[in-house]
N, C-alpha and C positions, 0 to 999 in steps of 0.2 A: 481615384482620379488619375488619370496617365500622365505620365512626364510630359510629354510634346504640349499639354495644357496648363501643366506648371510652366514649362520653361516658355510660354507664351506671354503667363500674365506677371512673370517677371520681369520679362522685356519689356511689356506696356507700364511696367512704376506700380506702383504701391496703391491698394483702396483704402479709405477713408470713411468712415460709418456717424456721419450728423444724427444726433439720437437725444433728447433732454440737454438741448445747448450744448453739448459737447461733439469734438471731434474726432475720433479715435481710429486706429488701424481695425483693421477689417480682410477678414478670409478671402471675402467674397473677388469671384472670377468671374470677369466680362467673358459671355460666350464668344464661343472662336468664329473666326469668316476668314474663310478661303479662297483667295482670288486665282481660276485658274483658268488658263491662256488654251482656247481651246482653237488648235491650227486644223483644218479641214483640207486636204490635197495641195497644201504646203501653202496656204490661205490664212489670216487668223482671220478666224470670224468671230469671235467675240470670247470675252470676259466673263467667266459664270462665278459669281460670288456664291459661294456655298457653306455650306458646313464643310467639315474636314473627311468626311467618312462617305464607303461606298462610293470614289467618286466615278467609277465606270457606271455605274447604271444612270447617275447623273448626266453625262454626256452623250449614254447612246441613248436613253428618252429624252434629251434636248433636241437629238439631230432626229429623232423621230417625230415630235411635234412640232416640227420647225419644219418638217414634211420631207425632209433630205433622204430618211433610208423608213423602208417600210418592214426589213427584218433582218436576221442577223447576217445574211447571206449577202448582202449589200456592204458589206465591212469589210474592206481586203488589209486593211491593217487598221490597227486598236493599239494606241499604246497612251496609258495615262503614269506621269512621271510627278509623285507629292512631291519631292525632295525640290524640284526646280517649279513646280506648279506649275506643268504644262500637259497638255490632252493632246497628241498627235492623232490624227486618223485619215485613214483613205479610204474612200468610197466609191463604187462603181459610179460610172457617167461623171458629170460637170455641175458644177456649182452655176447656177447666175451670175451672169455677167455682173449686172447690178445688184450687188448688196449694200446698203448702205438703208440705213446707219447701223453703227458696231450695236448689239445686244448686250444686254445686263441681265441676270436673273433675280434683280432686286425687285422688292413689291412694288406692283403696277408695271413689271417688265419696263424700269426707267431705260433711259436712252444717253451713252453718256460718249462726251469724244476726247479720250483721254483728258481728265478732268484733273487726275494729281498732276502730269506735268505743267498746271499753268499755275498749279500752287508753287511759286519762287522760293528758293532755300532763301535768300534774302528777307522776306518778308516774315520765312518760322521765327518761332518764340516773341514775337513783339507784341500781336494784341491784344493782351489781356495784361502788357506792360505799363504798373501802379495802377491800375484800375482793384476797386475792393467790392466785392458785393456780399447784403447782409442777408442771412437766411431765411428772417422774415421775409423779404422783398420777394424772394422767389417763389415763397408757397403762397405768398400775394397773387404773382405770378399768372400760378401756374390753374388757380381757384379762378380767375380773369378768363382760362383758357376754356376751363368748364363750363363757364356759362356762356359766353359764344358759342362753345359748340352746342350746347344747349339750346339757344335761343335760335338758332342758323339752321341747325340742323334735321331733315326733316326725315329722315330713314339712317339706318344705322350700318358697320362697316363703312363708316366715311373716317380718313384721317383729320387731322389740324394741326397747325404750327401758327405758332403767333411770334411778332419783335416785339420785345418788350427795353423801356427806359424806364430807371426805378424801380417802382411800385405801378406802370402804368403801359396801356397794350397800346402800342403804336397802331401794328397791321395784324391782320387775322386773315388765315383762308381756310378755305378744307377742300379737300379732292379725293379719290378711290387711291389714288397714290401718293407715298408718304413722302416723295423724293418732291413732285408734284407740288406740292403745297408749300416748301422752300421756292421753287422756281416762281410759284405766284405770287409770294410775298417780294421777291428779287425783281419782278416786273412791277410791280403797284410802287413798290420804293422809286426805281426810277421814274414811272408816272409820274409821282409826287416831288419828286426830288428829296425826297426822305434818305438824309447819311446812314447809312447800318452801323458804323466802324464802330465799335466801342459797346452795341448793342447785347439781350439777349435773346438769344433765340429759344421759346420754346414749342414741342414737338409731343402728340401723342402716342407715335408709332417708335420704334429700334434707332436707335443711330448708328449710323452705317459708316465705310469709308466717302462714301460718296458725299453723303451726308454732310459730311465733317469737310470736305475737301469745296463744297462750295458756301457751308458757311465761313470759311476761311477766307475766299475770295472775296466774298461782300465785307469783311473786317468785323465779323462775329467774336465777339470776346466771350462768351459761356453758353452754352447751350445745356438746355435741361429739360429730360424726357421721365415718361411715367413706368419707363421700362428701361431693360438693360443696352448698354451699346458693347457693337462686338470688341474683340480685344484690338481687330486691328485701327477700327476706328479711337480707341485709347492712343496707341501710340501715335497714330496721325495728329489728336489734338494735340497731343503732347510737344510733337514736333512744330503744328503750325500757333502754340502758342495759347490756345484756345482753353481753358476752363470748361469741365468736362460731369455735370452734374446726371447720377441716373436715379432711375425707382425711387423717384420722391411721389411720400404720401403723407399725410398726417400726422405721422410719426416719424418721421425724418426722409433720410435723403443717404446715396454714394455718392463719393467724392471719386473722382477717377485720375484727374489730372489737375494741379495745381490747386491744392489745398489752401494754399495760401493766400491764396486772392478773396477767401471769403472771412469776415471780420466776425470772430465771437464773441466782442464787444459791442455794449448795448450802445446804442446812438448815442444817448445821455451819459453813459461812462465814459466815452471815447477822448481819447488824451489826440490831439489834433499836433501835424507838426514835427512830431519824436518818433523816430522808429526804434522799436527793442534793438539787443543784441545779445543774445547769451554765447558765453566764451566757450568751446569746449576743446581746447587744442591743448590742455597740458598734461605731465608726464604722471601725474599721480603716485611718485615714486613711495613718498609716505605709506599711501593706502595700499600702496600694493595691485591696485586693479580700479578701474576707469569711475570713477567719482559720479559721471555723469548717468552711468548707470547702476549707482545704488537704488536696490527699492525700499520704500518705505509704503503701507497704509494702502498696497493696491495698485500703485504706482512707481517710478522711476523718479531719481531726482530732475534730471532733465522733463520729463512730462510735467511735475508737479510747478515746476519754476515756468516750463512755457505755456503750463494753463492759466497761472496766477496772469501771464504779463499779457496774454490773448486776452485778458481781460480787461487790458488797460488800451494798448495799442492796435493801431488797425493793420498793421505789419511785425513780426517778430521772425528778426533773423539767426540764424545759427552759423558760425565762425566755427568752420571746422575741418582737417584734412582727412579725416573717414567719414566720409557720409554715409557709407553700408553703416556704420554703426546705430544709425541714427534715422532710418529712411523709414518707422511707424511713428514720426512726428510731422505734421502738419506745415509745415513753414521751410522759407529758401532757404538754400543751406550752400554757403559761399566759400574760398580756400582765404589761408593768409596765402601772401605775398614775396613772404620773407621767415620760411622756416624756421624754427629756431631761434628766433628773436622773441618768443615770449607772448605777454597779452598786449606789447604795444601794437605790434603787427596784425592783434585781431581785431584791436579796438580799429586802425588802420582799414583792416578789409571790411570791418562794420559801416565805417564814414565812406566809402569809396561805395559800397554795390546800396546804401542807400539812397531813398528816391527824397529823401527830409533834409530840411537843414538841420536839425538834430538827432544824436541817437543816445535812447540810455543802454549802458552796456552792465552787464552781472554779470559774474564769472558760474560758473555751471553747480559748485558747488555752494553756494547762499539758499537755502533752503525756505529761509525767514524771511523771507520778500514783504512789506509793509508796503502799501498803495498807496497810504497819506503820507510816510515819507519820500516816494516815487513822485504823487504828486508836486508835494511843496519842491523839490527840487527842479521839479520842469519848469513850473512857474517863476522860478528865477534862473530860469536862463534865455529869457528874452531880450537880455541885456549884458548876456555875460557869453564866454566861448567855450569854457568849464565850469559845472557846477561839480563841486568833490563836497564829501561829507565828511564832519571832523568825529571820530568816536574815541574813548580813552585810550585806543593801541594806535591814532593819527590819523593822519589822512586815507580815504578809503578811493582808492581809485579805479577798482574794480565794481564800484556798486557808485556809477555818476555820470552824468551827463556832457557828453564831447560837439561841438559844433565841427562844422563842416572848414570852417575858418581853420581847425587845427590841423589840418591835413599836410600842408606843405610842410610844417615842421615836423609832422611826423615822418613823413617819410625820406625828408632831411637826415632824420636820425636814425633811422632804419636803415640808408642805405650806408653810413659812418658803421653802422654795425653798434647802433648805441638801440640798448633795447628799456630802457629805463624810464616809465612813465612821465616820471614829475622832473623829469631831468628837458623835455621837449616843451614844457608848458608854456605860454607868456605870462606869469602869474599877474600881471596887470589886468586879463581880460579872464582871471579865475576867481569865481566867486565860492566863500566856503559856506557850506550849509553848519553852524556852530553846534556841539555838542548840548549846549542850552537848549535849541533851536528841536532837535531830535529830542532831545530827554523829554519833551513836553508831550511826545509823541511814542517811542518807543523809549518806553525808561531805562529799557538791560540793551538798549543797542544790538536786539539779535539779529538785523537785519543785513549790519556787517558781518555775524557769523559765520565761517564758514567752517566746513568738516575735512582734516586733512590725513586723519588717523581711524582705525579701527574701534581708538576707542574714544574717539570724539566720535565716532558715526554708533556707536551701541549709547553712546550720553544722549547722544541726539535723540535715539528711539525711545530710550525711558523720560525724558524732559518732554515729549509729544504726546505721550501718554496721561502725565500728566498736567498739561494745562494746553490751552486753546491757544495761539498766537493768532494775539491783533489785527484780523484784515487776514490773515492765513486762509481762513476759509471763506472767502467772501467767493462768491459766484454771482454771473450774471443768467437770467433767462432768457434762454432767444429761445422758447416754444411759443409755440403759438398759443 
């Protein structure tokens, strides 16, 4: 594999591999597209999306079937430049007056006039903002697309793309071009007056930049094909926002861009309301080396803790200032505010980039997560601004529920340089979850456990060994 394709699909972010209800990092590299400016007698005449490789034979069989030079004797200069993606060349006689419109070398030779520039930096990263979509819904989807084309369809090499809302196909087309088939879902919508914003798009053919650059205009929040999209078209969604789903079949699906937005919690488990937040900003000076990535059992503790809570919540965020550490997890991943002030400032950046009136926050190293203690505590805080939970070593305020109400005082105290939990609280508006209350539920309280030593983290691995923790292994199935 050559570096110039590494160092591609590092810039387009991280893939994600949907596989038996889980969502895991993943090798896998969006093939490359090459956008290169090809200028004709000091002319640009068009845009040739290509692969990366050979691209002089590209260009002079472009300006050959394009009827411009009939051999090589007709080329008074050649010069194609990767590094700036540009194709210079001069050729004997003149060009037509009239060329127009600019060419593409995209399937069906689409037609485009400058299309990213009217994609507004203003408008990247918003549309796919709090929007969650479940994985069922998509191979729902995507099974909708099949049989339209099925049904519609009456000779074969025709593409399709459908919008879809939920579980359900708004619009449907198909044309010999795959670019095509967006455009005539984009005119039937405004026939109809049909909103796209918030929609999904999906598509049988590659997702391109182009692709991607005018479901972005119409307010496409995910798009999902049955094949790969190139890398540049990754960082375009990336950049305009858009959820970015490939090579979904039967057996799962690529996550390309914003992992997040899709819920690994079943419908019927979904905790409504509370967004996660696992803590991962501390010094671990104890253990000697970063808590959140101990493995145990196949996994990391951070994996192991934001698989339990993806199980709970339809959003789980991560508080954290290394996010390289962190970037084969599935979930947004936010800074504190206020460096060195501890877990008040996480809980802080948790309450702030949430889109919920509440958030539950763990600290990275709780390994014992219990659901029906998660639960019982969410359920009382409909009426409360904290819920903190009482165990024999006190209050636990790394493993409890902050409302949105607590903000101003934290960061009241944040900016005093006061970093001290329960020091911010109003305990008028804190409700405790009692040690009674838990015991009935987790008897040994291991769900305030946490591991700070070497040799609490080797206790840990022989106590897992032997015995199951309660709701530890619980999973949910989102296969089909």
């Amino acid at each position: 594999m050559d570096t110039q394709r590494k160092e591609s699909a590092v810039a387009a972010g991280p893939v994600f591999r949907f596989e038996k209800g889980k969502l895991r990092a993943s090798d896998h590299l969006p093939v490359q597209e090459f956008p290169l400016s090809l200028i004709v007698n000091g002319k640009e005449l068009a845009t040739l999306i290509s692969s990366p490789h050979d691209l002089r034979f590209l260009v002079a069989g472009f300006l050959r079937l394009q009827g411009f030079v009939k051999g090589l004797d007709d080329f008074q200069m050649f010069s194609v430049c990767e590094d700036f993606g540009v194709a210079n060349v001069i050729i004997k006689g003149e060009l037509p007056a009239q060329l127009k419109p600019a060419l593409t070398s995209g399937c069906g030779t689409g037609i485009t006039f400058n299309l990213q520039e009217k994609l507004q930096v203003k408008d990247q990263g918003s549309l796919n903002s709090g929007l969650r979509f479940f994985p069922d819904d998509l191979f729902a989807l995507m099974d909708q697309l099949a049989r339209f084309a099925g049904e519609y369809r009456k000779s074969g090499g025709i593409h399709s793309a459908a919008v879809g809302d939920g579980r359900t196909v708004l619009l449907y087309s198909e044309d010999i071009g795959r670019h095509n088939t967006l455009d005539r879902i984009a005119g039937e919508a405004l026939f109809k007056g049909i909103d796209l914003k918030g929609k999904v798009l999906l598509t049988s053919g590659r997702v391109s930049t182009e692709m991607v650059t005018k479901a972005a205009m119409l307010g496409i929040a995910l798009i999902v094909s049955r094949t790969s999209p190139t890398d540049l078209a990754v960082k375009l969604a990336g950049e305009a926002g858009i959820t970015l789903v490939g090579y979904l079949r039967s057996s799962g699906f690529n996550v390309y861009t914003y992992p997040e937005s899709l819920v690994m919690a079943s419908p019927e488990s979904l905790t409504s309301g509370v967004t996660a937040v696992i803590l991962a900003g501390g010094k671990s000076s104890r253990m000697k080396s970063n808590k959140a990535l101990l493995p145990y059992s196949g996994e990391l503790f951070i994996e192991r803790i934001h698989r339990q809570l993806a199980a709970l919540f339809s959003e789980v965020i991560l508080v954290t200032n290394t996010p390289e550490f962190y970037r084969f997890l599935p979930c947004r991943m936010v800074p504190d505010e206020y460096p060195g002030l501890g877990s008040l400032a996480g809980i802080h950046a948790g309450l702030k980039h949430s889109s919920t009136g509440h958030i539950f926050v763990v600290a990275c190293d709780m390994p014992y997560l219990n659901s029906e203690v998660i639960r019982r505590m969410i359920s009382k805080s409909e009426e409360a601004d904290v819920v903190i939970p009482e165990s024999d070593g006190g209050y636990e305020p790394l493993h409890a529920v902050y409302s949105r109400n607590c903000l101003p005082a934290m960061e009241k105290a944040l900016q005093d340089g006061k970093s001290k939990i329960v020091d911010c609280l109003d305990w008028k508006a804190v409700t405790i979850l009692s040690k009674e209350e838990i015991a009935g539920i987790d008897p040994e309280f291991l769900s305030f456990r946490n591991i700070n030593t070497p040799e609490e983290y080797f206790r840990f691995r022989e106590e897992m060994q032997e015995r199951k923790v309660e709701g530890d292994e619980e999973t949910v199935s989102l296969q089909r």
